[in-house]
Structure formats: structure tokens, C-alpha cells
N, C-alpha and C positions, 0 to 999 in steps of 0.2 A: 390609447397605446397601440402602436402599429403592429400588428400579429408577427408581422415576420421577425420584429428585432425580441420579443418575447420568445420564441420559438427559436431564434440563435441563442437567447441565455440557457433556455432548455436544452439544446445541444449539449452546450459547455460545462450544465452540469451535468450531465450525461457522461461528458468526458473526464473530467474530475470525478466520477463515482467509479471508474473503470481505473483507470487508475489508483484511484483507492484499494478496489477489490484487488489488484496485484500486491499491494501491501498487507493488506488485510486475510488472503489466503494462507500467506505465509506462516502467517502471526495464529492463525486461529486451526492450522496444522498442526506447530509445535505444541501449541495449548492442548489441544483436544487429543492430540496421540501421545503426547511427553507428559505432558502436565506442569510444562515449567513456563513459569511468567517471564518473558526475554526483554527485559525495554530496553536492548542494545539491539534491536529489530532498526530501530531506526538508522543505524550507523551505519546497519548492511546498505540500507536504501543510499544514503551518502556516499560508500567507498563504490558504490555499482557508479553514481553519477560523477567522480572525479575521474573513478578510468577511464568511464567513457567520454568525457573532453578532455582527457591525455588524449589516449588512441586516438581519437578525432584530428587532432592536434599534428599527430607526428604522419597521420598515414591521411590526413583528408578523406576516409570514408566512415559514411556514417552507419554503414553496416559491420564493419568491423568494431567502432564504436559499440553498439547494440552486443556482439557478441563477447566484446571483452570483458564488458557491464555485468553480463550474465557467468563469465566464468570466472570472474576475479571475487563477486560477490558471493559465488556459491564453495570457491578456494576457501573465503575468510571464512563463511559460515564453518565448516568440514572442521576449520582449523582449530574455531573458536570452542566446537563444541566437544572433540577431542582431547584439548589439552584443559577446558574449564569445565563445560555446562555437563560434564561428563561425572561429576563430582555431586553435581547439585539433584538428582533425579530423587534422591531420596531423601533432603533436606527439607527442612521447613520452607514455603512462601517466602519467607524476610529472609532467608540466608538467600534463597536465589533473586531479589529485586536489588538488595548488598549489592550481590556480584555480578549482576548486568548492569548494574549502576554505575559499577567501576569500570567495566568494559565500554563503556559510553565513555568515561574520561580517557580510557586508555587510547581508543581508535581516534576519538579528535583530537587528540593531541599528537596520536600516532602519523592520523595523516594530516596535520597542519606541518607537520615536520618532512616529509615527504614528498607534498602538492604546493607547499606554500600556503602563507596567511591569505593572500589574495583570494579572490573569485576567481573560478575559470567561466569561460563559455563554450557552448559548442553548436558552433554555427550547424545553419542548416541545408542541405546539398540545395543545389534549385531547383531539381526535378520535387522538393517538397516544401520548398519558400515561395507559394502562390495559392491560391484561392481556388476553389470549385463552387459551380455554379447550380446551387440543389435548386428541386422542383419547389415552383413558386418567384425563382426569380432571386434567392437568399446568396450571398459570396460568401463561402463559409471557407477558412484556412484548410488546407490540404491536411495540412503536418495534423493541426488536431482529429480529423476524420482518421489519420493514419493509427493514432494512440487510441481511438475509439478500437478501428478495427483489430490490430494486435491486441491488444486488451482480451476483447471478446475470442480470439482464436487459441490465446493464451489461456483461458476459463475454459473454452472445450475442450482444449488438451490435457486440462487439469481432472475435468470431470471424468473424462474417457480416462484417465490415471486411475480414477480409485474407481472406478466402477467397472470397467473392464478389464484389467489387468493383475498378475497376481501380487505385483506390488502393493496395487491398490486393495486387494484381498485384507495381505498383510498388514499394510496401516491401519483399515479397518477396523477391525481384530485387533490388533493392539489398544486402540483407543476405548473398545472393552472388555477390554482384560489383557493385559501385559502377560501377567503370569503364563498364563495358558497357554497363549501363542509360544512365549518363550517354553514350555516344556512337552510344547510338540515339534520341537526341534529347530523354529524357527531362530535364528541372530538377533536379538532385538536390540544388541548394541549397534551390529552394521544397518540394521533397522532406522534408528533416529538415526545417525550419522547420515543418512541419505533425504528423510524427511528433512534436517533442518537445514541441508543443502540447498534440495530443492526447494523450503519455504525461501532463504538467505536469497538466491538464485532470482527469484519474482522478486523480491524488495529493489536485489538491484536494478535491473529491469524498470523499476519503475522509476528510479531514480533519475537514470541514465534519459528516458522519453521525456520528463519534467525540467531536464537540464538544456532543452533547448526551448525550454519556455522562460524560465529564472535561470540566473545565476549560478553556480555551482559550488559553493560555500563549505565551511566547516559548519553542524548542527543545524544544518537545513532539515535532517531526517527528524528532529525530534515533535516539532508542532504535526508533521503527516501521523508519527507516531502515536500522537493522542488519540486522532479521526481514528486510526484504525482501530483500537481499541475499540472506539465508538461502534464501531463499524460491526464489531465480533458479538459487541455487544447487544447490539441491536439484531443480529441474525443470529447469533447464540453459538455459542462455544463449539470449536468443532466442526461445524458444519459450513462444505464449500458456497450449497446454494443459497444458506442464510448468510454469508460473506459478499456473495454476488449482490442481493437483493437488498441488505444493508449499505453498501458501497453506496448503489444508486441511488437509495433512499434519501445518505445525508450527502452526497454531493447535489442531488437537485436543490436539497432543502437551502443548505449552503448558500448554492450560486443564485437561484432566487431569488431567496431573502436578502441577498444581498443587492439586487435589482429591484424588487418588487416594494419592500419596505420602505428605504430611502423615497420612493415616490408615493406612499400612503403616507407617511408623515410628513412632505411637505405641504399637505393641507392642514395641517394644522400649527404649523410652528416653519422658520423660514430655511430655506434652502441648507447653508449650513450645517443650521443644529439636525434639519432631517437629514441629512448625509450622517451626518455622526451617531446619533440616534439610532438610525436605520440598521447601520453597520452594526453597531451594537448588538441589536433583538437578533440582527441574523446571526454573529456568533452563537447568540443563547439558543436559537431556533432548536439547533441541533442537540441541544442537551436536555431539552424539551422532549424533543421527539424519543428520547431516547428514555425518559423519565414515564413518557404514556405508554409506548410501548412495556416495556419490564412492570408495569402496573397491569399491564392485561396480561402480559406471560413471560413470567419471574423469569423464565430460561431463554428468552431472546425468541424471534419468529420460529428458529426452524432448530433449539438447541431440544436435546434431550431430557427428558422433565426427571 
């Protein structure tokens, strides 16, 4: 197997675990300072990636694109959790997976009425529809080095958020112990309303960067939705770096197994059946990993015990 085309799948799942992790911070924000299970997280990822191939669309930039992604989706979030998830903070688990259950039917059905049934796309400017040339001689897409490096700039923004900043005080502290915070006079209503902003805000973002790789669909967010879970789970509730270091983990595992397997089974049964076979165990891979992991530490890598 040729090192370098090995070391391009390694890239890519590299790239896909960063992006994960902009999904996955969001998601394990609201968890770990709210305490509410959202599975309409994925819808935010979707409405971030439909504005951003409108706006692409109407203005040809893809910087504008990218911003609109980010304020349209952290708009719905603000919207969502004001006029609903604002209800659910002190209800049972099942009343709130109910009611983001139905906000998942509402939003895609909201925006298939809106965007249309169709797929959008959003083309890619030229300055990032070409190839760079990495050490070793490898031509690896521009545009994905670009969603590596955003990604990452994005997570130390996040992390300089709660560790330096008194917002970031704030969430902290909320996440143990609500009460308290709220009766040293903090807001801990205008509190979440900004946490789930800013988680809402990264989904779309992530959406939006993934929209010039697929398609832009209705309930494209829900299958990402799953990893990320995955994702929270494996670095454990709450926690941005166990988000970060989960990301990577099942996106390498992912794209890999998704390369690596299919070619260990073709030694033993033919081509075909190991392509389909392959794909298979690599789905499982990741559910695996995530089965050994929580077997050696019930609370994910980095959650609190």
C-alpha cells in the first residue's frame, strides 16, 4: 500500500473529525451547562448549510456564505430556545427528546417549504477549487486543508471562551451548579440563551463547510447528528477537549475503516463482497470504539466521574 495514499485517507479523516468536533461542541455545551438532550442540533447544522448556498447563490461569495451560516443558525438557535427549549429545562429526558423530536419535523418541513425539495450546491470560489502540494510530493484539495484549518481556529476560540473569559467563568459554573451561580446574581436565563446560540452557531458552520462537499438537502443534519453524540460520548459530557479528541478519534476511525478494511477483506472473499463487507465493519468500527472506550471509563475520556 503506497504510504502517501494512506496518509491522504489519514488527512481526510482528520478532516471529518474537525468537523465533527464543530458539531459536537455544540451539542455537548448545551448537555453539560443545560442539561437538555437537543436532537434538533442536527437541523441547526442543515439551516446553517441551506443559507449558506442561498447567500452563495445570490451574492457569489463564499465568505459571506460562511457568515450567513453562522448568524442565521445561531438566529434559529436564540429563537428556538426562547420560545420552546425554555420550557423543557426542568422537565423529564422524554418530555425534551418529545420536543426536539418535533422541532426536527417542524424545521424540515419548515425549510423544504422555504428552500425547496430540491438539493442546493455551493460552488467553490477558485482561489479554493485546487490542490496543494504537501511535503512528500501528496496533492491534497485546498478547500479540505481550509475546513481542517477553520475547524482548529474555531476550537481555540472556543477554548480561550471558557477558560479565559468571564463568560466562559459563567458556563463553567453553571455546569456545576446552576443554582448558585443564579443566586449570586448571575442571569442564567440570558446564560443558555447565549450558550445555545453559540453551540446552534458551530453546527451551522459546520454545515455550511460540508455543503461544498455534498449536496445541501433537507435531513442531511440527522446521520452527523448521530457521530456527534458518538462523539460526546466518547469524550464525555460537557467537556470541549474530550469533544475535540473524540471528533478525531471516530473520524479517523471512520475514514480508515472505511479504506483499510475493504482491502483486508479482499483477501479473503472477492472484491465486491469485500467492498460491502468492508464498509459494513467500518460503520461498526465506530460503535465499537465507543463500547471499549465507556467500558474502561463509564464517563467518556475527559467527562466528569
Amino acid at each position: 500500500m503506497p504510504p502517501m495514499l494512506l496518509f491522504e485517507q489519514a488527512l481526510n479523516g482528520f478532516q471529518f473529525g474537525v468537523m465533527l468536533f464543530l458539531m459536537a461542541a455544540g451539542l455537548t455545551l448545551v448537555f453539560g451547562v443545560m442539561g437538555l438532550i437537543n436532537l434538533a442540533h442536527g437541523s441547526l447544522y442543515m439551516i446553517g448549510a441551506f443559507f449558506a448556498a442561498y447567500v452563495a447563490g445570490l451574492t457569489g461569495s463564499f465568505i459571506l456564505a460562511l457568515g450567513a451560516s453562522l448568524a442565521a443558525a445561531a438566529a434559529a438557535g436564540a429563537i428556538i430556545e426562547v420560545t420552546v427549549l425554555r420550557r423543557l429545562y426542568d422537565r423529564d429526558h422524554l418530555d425534551q427528546v418529545l420536543a426536539t423530536f418535533a422541532l426536527i419535523l417542524i424545521l424540515s418541513e419548515g425549510t423544504r417549504w422555504v428552500f425547496g425539495s430540491f438539493p442546493l450546491y455551493l460552488d467553490l470560489p477558485d482561489y479554493l477549487d485546487g490542490v496543494a502540494v504537501l511535503p512528500g510530493g501528496l496533492e491534497y484539495p485546498i478547500y479540505r486543508l481550509v475546513i481542517i484549518a477553520i475547524g482548529l481556529i474555531m476550537a481555540g476560540g472556543l477554548f480561550l471562551l471558557i477558560a479565559r473569559t468571564r463568560l466562559g467563568i459563567q458556563i463553567r459554573a453553571g455546569e456545576n451548579d446552576r443554582e448558585m451561580i443564579a443566586a449570586l446574581g448571575v442571569d442564567i436565563t440570558r446564560l443558555y440563551t447565549i450558550v445555545f446560540a453559540i453551540g446552534a452557531a458551530l453546527a451551522g458552520l459546520a454545515g455550511a463547510l460540508v455543503g461544498s462537499i455534498q449536496s445541501v438537502q433537507v435531513g442531511m443534519g440527522e446521520p452527523v447528528l448521530i457521530l456527534a453524540f458518538v462523539v460526546i460520548v466518547i469524550g464525555g459530557i460537557g467537556s470541549i477537549k474530550g469533544a475535540m479528541i473524540g471528533a478525531i478519534l471516530v473520524g479517523m476511525t471512520d475514514t480508515l475503516g472505511r479504506f483499510l478494511l475493504p482491502i483486508a477483506m479482499s483477501s479473503v472473499m472477492d472484491a465486491s463482497q469485500a467492498a460491502s463487507v468492508g464498509s459494513a465493519l467500518a460503520s461498526m468500527s465506530i460503535y465499537i470504539l465507543m463500547a471499549v472506550v465507556l467500558a474502561i471509563r463509564p464517563t467518556g475520556l475527559y467527562g466528569n466521574r
